[in-house]
PDB file of N, CA, C and O in Angstrom, chain B, residues numbered from 101:
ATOM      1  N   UNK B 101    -112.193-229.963  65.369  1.00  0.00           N
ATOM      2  CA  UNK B 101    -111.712-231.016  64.457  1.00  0.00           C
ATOM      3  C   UNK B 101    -112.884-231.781  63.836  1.00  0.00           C
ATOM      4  O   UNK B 101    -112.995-232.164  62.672  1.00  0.00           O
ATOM      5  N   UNK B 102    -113.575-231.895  64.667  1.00  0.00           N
ATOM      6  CA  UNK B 102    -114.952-232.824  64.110  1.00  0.00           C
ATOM      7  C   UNK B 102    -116.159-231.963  63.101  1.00  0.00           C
ATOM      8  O   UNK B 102    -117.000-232.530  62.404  1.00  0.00           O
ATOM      9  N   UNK B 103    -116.041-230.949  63.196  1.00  0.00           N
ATOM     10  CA  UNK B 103    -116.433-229.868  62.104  1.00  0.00           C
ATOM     11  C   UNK B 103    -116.064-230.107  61.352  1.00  0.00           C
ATOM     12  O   UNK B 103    -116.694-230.944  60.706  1.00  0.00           O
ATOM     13  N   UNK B 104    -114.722-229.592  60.762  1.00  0.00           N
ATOM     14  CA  UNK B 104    -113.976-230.105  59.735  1.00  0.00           C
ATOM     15  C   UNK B 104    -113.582-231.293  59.017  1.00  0.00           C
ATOM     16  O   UNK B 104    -112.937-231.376  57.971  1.00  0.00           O
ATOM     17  N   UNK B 105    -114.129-232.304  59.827  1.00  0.00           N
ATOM     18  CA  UNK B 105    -114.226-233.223  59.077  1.00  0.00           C
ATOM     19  C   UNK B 105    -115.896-233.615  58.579  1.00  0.00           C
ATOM     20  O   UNK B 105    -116.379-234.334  57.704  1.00  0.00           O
ATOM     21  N   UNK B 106    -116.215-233.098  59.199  1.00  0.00           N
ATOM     22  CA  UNK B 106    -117.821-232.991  58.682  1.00  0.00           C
ATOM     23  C   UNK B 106    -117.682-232.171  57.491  1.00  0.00           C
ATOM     24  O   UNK B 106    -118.004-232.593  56.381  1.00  0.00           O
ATOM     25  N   UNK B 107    -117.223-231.038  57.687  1.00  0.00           N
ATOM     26  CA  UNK B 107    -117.440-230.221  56.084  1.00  0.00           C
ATOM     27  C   UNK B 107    -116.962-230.865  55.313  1.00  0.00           C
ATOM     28  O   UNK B 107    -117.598-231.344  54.374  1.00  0.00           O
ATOM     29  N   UNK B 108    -115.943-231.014  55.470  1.00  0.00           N
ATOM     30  CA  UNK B 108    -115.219-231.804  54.026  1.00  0.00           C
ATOM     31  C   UNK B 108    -115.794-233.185  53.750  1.00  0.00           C
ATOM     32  O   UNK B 108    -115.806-233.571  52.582  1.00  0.00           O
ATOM     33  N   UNK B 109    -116.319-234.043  54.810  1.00  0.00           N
ATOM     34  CA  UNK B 109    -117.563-235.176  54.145  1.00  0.00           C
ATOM     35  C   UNK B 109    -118.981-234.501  53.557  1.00  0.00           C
ATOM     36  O   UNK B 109    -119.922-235.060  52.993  1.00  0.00           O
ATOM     37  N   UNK B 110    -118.840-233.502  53.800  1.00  0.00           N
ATOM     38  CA  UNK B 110    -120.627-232.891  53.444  1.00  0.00           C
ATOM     39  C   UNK B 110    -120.078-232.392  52.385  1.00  0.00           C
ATOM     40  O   UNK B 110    -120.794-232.856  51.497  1.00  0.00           O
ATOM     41  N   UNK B 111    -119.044-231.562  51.724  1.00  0.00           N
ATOM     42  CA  UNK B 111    -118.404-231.220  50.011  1.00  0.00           C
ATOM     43  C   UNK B 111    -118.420-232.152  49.177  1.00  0.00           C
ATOM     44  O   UNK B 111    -118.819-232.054  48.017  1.00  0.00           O
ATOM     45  N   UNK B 112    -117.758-233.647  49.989  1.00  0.00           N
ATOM     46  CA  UNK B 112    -117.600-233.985  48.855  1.00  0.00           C
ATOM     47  C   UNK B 112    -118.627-235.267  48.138  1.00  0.00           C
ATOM     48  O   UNK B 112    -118.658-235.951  47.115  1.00  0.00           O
ATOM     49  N   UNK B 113    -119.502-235.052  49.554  1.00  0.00           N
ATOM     50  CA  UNK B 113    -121.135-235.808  48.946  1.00  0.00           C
ATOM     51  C   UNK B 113    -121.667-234.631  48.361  1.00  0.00           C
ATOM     52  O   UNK B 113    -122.464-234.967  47.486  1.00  0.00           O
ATOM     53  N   UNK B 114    -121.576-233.367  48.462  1.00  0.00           N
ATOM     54  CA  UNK B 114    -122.290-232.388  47.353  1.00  0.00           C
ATOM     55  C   UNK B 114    -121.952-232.388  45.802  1.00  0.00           C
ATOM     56  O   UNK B 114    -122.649-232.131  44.821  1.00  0.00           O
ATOM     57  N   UNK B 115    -120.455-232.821  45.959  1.00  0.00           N
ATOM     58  CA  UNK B 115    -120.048-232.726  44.430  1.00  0.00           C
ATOM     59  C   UNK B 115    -120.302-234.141  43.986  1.00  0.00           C
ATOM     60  O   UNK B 115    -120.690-234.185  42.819  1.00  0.00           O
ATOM     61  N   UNK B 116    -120.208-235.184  44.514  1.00  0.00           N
ATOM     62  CA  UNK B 116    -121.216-236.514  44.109  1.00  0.00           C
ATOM     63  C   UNK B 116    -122.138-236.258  43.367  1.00  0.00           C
ATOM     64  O   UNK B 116    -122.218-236.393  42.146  1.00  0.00           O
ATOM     65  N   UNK B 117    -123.145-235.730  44.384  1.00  0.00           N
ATOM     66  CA  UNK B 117    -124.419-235.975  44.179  1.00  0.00           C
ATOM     67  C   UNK B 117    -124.849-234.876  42.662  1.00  0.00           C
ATOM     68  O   UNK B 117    -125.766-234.942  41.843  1.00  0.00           O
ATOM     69  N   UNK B 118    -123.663-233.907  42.837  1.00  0.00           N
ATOM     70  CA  UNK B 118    -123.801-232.832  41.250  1.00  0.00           C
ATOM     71  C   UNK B 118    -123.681-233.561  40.057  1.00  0.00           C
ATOM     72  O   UNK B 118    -124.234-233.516  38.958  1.00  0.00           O
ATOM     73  N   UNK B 119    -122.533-234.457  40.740  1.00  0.00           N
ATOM     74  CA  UNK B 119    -121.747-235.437  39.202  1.00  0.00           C
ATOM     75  C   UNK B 119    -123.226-235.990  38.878  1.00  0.00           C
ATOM     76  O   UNK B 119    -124.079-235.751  38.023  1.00  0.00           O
ATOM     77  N   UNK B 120    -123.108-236.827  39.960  1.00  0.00           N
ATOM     78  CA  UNK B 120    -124.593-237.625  39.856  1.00  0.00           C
ATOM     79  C   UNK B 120    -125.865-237.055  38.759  1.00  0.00           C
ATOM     80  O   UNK B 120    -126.045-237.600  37.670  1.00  0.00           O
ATOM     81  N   UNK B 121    -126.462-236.210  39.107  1.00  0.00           N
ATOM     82  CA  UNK B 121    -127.322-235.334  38.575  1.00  0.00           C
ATOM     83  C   UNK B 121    -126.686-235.194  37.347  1.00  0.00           C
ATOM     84  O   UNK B 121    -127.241-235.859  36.473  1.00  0.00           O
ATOM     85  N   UNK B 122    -125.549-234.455  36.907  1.00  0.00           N
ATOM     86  CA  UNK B 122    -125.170-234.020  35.683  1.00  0.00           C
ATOM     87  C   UNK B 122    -125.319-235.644  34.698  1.00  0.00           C
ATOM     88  O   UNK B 122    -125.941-235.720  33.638  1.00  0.00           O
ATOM     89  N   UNK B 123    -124.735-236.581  35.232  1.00  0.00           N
ATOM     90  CA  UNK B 123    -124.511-238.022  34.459  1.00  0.00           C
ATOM     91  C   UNK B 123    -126.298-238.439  34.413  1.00  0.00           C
ATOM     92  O   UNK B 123    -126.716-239.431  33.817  1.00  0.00           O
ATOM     93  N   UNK B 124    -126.905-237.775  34.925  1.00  0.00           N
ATOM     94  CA  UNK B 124    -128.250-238.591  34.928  1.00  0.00           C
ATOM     95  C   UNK B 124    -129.185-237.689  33.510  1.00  0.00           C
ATOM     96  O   UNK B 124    -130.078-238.129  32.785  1.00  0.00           O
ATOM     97  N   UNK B 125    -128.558-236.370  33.533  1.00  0.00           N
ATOM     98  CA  UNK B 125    -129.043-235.365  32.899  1.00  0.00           C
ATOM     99  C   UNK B 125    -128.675-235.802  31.306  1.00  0.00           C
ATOM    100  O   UNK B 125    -129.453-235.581  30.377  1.00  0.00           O
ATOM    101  N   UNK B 126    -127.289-236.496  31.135  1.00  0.00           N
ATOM    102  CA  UNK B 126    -126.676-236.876  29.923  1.00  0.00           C
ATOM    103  C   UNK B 126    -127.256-238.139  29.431  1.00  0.00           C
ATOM    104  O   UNK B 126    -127.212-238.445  28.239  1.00  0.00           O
ATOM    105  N   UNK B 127    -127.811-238.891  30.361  1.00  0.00           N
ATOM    106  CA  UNK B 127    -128.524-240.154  30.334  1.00  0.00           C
ATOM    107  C   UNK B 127    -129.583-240.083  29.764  1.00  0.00           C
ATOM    108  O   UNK B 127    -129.827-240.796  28.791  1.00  0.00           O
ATOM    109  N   UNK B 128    -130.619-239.021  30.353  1.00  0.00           N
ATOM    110  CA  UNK B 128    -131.888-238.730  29.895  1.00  0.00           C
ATOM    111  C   UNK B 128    -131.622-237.771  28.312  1.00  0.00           C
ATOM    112  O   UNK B 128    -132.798-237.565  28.015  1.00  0.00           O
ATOM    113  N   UNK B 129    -130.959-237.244  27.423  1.00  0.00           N
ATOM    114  CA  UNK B 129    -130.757-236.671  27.074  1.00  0.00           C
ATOM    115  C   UNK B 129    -130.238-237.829  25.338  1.00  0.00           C
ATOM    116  O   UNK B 129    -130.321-237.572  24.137  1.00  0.00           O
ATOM    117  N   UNK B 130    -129.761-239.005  26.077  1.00  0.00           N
ATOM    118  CA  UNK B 130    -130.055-240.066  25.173  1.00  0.00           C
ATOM    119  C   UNK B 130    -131.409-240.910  24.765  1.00  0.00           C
ATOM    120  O   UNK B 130    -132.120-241.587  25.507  1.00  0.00           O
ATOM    121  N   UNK B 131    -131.547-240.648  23.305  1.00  0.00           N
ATOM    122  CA  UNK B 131    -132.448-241.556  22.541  1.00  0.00           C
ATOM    123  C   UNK B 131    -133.342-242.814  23.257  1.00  0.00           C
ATOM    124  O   UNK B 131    -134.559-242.998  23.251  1.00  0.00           O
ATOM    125  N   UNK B 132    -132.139-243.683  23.937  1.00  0.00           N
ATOM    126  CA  UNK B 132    -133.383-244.978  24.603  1.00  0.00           C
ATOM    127  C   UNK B 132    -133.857-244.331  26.207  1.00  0.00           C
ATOM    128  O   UNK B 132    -134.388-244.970  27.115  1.00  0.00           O
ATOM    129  N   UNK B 133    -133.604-243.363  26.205  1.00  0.00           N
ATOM    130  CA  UNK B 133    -134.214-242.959  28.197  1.00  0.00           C
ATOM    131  C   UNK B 133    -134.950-241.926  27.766  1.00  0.00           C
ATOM    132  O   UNK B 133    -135.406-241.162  28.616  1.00  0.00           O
ATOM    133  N   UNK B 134    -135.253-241.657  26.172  1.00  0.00           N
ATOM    134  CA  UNK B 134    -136.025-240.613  26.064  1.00  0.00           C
ATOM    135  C   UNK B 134    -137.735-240.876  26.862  1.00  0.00           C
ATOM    136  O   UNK B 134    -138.355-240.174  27.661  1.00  0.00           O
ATOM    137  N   UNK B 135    -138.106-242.326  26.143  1.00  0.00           N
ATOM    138  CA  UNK B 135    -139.482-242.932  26.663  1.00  0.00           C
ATOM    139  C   UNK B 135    -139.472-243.129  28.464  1.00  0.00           C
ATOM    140  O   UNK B 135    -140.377-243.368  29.263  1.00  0.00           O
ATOM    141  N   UNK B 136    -138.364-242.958  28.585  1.00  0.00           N
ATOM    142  CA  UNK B 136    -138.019-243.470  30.397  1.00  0.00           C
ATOM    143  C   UNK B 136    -138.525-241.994  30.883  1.00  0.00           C
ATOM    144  O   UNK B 136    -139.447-241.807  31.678  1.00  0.00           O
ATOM    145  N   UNK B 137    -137.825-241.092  30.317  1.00  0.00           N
ATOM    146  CA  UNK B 137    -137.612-239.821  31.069  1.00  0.00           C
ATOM    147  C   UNK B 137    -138.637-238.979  31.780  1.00  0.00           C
ATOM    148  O   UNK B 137    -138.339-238.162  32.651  1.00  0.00           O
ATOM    149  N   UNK B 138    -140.564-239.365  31.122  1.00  0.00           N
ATOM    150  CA  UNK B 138    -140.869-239.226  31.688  1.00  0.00           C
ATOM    151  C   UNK B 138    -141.482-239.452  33.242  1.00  0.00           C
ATOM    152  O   UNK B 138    -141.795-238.654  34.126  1.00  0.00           O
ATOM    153  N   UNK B 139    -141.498-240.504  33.178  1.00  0.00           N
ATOM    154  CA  UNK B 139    -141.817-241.409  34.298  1.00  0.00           C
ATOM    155  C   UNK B 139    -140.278-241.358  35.928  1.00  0.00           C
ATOM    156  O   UNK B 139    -140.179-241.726  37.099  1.00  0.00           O
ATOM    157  N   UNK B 140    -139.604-240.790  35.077  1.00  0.00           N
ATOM    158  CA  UNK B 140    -138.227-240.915  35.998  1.00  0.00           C
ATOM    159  C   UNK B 140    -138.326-239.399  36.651  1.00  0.00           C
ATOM    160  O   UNK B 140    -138.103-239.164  37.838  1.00  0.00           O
ATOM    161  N   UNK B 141    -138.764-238.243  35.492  1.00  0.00           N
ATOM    162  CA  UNK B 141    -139.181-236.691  36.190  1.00  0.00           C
ATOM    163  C   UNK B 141    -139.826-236.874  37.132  1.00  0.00           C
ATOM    164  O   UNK B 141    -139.644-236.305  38.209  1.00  0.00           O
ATOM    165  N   UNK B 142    -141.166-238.154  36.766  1.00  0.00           N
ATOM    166  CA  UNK B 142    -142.338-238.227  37.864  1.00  0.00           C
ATOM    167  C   UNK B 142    -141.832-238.626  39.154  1.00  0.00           C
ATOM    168  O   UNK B 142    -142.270-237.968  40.098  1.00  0.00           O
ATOM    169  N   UNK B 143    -141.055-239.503  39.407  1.00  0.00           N
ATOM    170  CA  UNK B 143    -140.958-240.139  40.140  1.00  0.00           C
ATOM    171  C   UNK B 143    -139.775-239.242  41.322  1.00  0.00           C
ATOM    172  O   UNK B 143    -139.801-239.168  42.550  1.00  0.00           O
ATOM    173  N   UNK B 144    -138.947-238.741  40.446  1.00  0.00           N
ATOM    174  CA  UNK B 144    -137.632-237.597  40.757  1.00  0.00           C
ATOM    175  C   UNK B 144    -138.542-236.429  41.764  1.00  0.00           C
ATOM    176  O   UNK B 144    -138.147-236.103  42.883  1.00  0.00           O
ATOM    177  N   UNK B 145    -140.059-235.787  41.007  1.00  0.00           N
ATOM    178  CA  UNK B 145    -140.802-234.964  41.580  1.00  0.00           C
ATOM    179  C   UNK B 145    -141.219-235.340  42.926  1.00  0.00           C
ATOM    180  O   UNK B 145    -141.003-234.595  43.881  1.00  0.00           O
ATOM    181  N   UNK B 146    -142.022-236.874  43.083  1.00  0.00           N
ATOM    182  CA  UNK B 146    -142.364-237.252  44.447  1.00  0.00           C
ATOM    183  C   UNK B 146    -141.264-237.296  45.049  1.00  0.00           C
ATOM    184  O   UNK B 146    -141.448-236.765  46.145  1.00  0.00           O
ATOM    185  N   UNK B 147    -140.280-237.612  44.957  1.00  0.00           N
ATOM    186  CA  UNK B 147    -138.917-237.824  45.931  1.00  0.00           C
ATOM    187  C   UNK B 147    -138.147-236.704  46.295  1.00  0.00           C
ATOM    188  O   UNK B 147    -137.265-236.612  47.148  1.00  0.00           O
ATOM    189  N   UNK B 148    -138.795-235.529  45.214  1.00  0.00           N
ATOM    190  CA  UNK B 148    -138.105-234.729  46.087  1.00  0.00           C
ATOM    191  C   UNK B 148    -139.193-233.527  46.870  1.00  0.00           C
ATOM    192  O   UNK B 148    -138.741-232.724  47.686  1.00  0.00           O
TER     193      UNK B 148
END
């Protein structure tokens, strides 16, 4: 039982964290986060 509830908390922080990424991707992809974007790659690179 405790598996299963682990998987299904570990899915649905995966699809979060996709949304996440995708909404950040649409963000950077706008005009005023263009000047941001690099500094946010940089920073995205050390962190990950």
């Amino acid at each position: 039982l405790k598996q299963e509830i682990n998987s299904v908390l570990l899915t649905n922080l995966i699809k979060k964290v996709k949304q996440w990424n995708l909404q950040w991707q649409y963000a950077l992809m706008m005009p005023p986060f263009l000047l941001v974007s690099k500094k946010l790659r940089r920073m995205w690179r050390t962190a990950h």
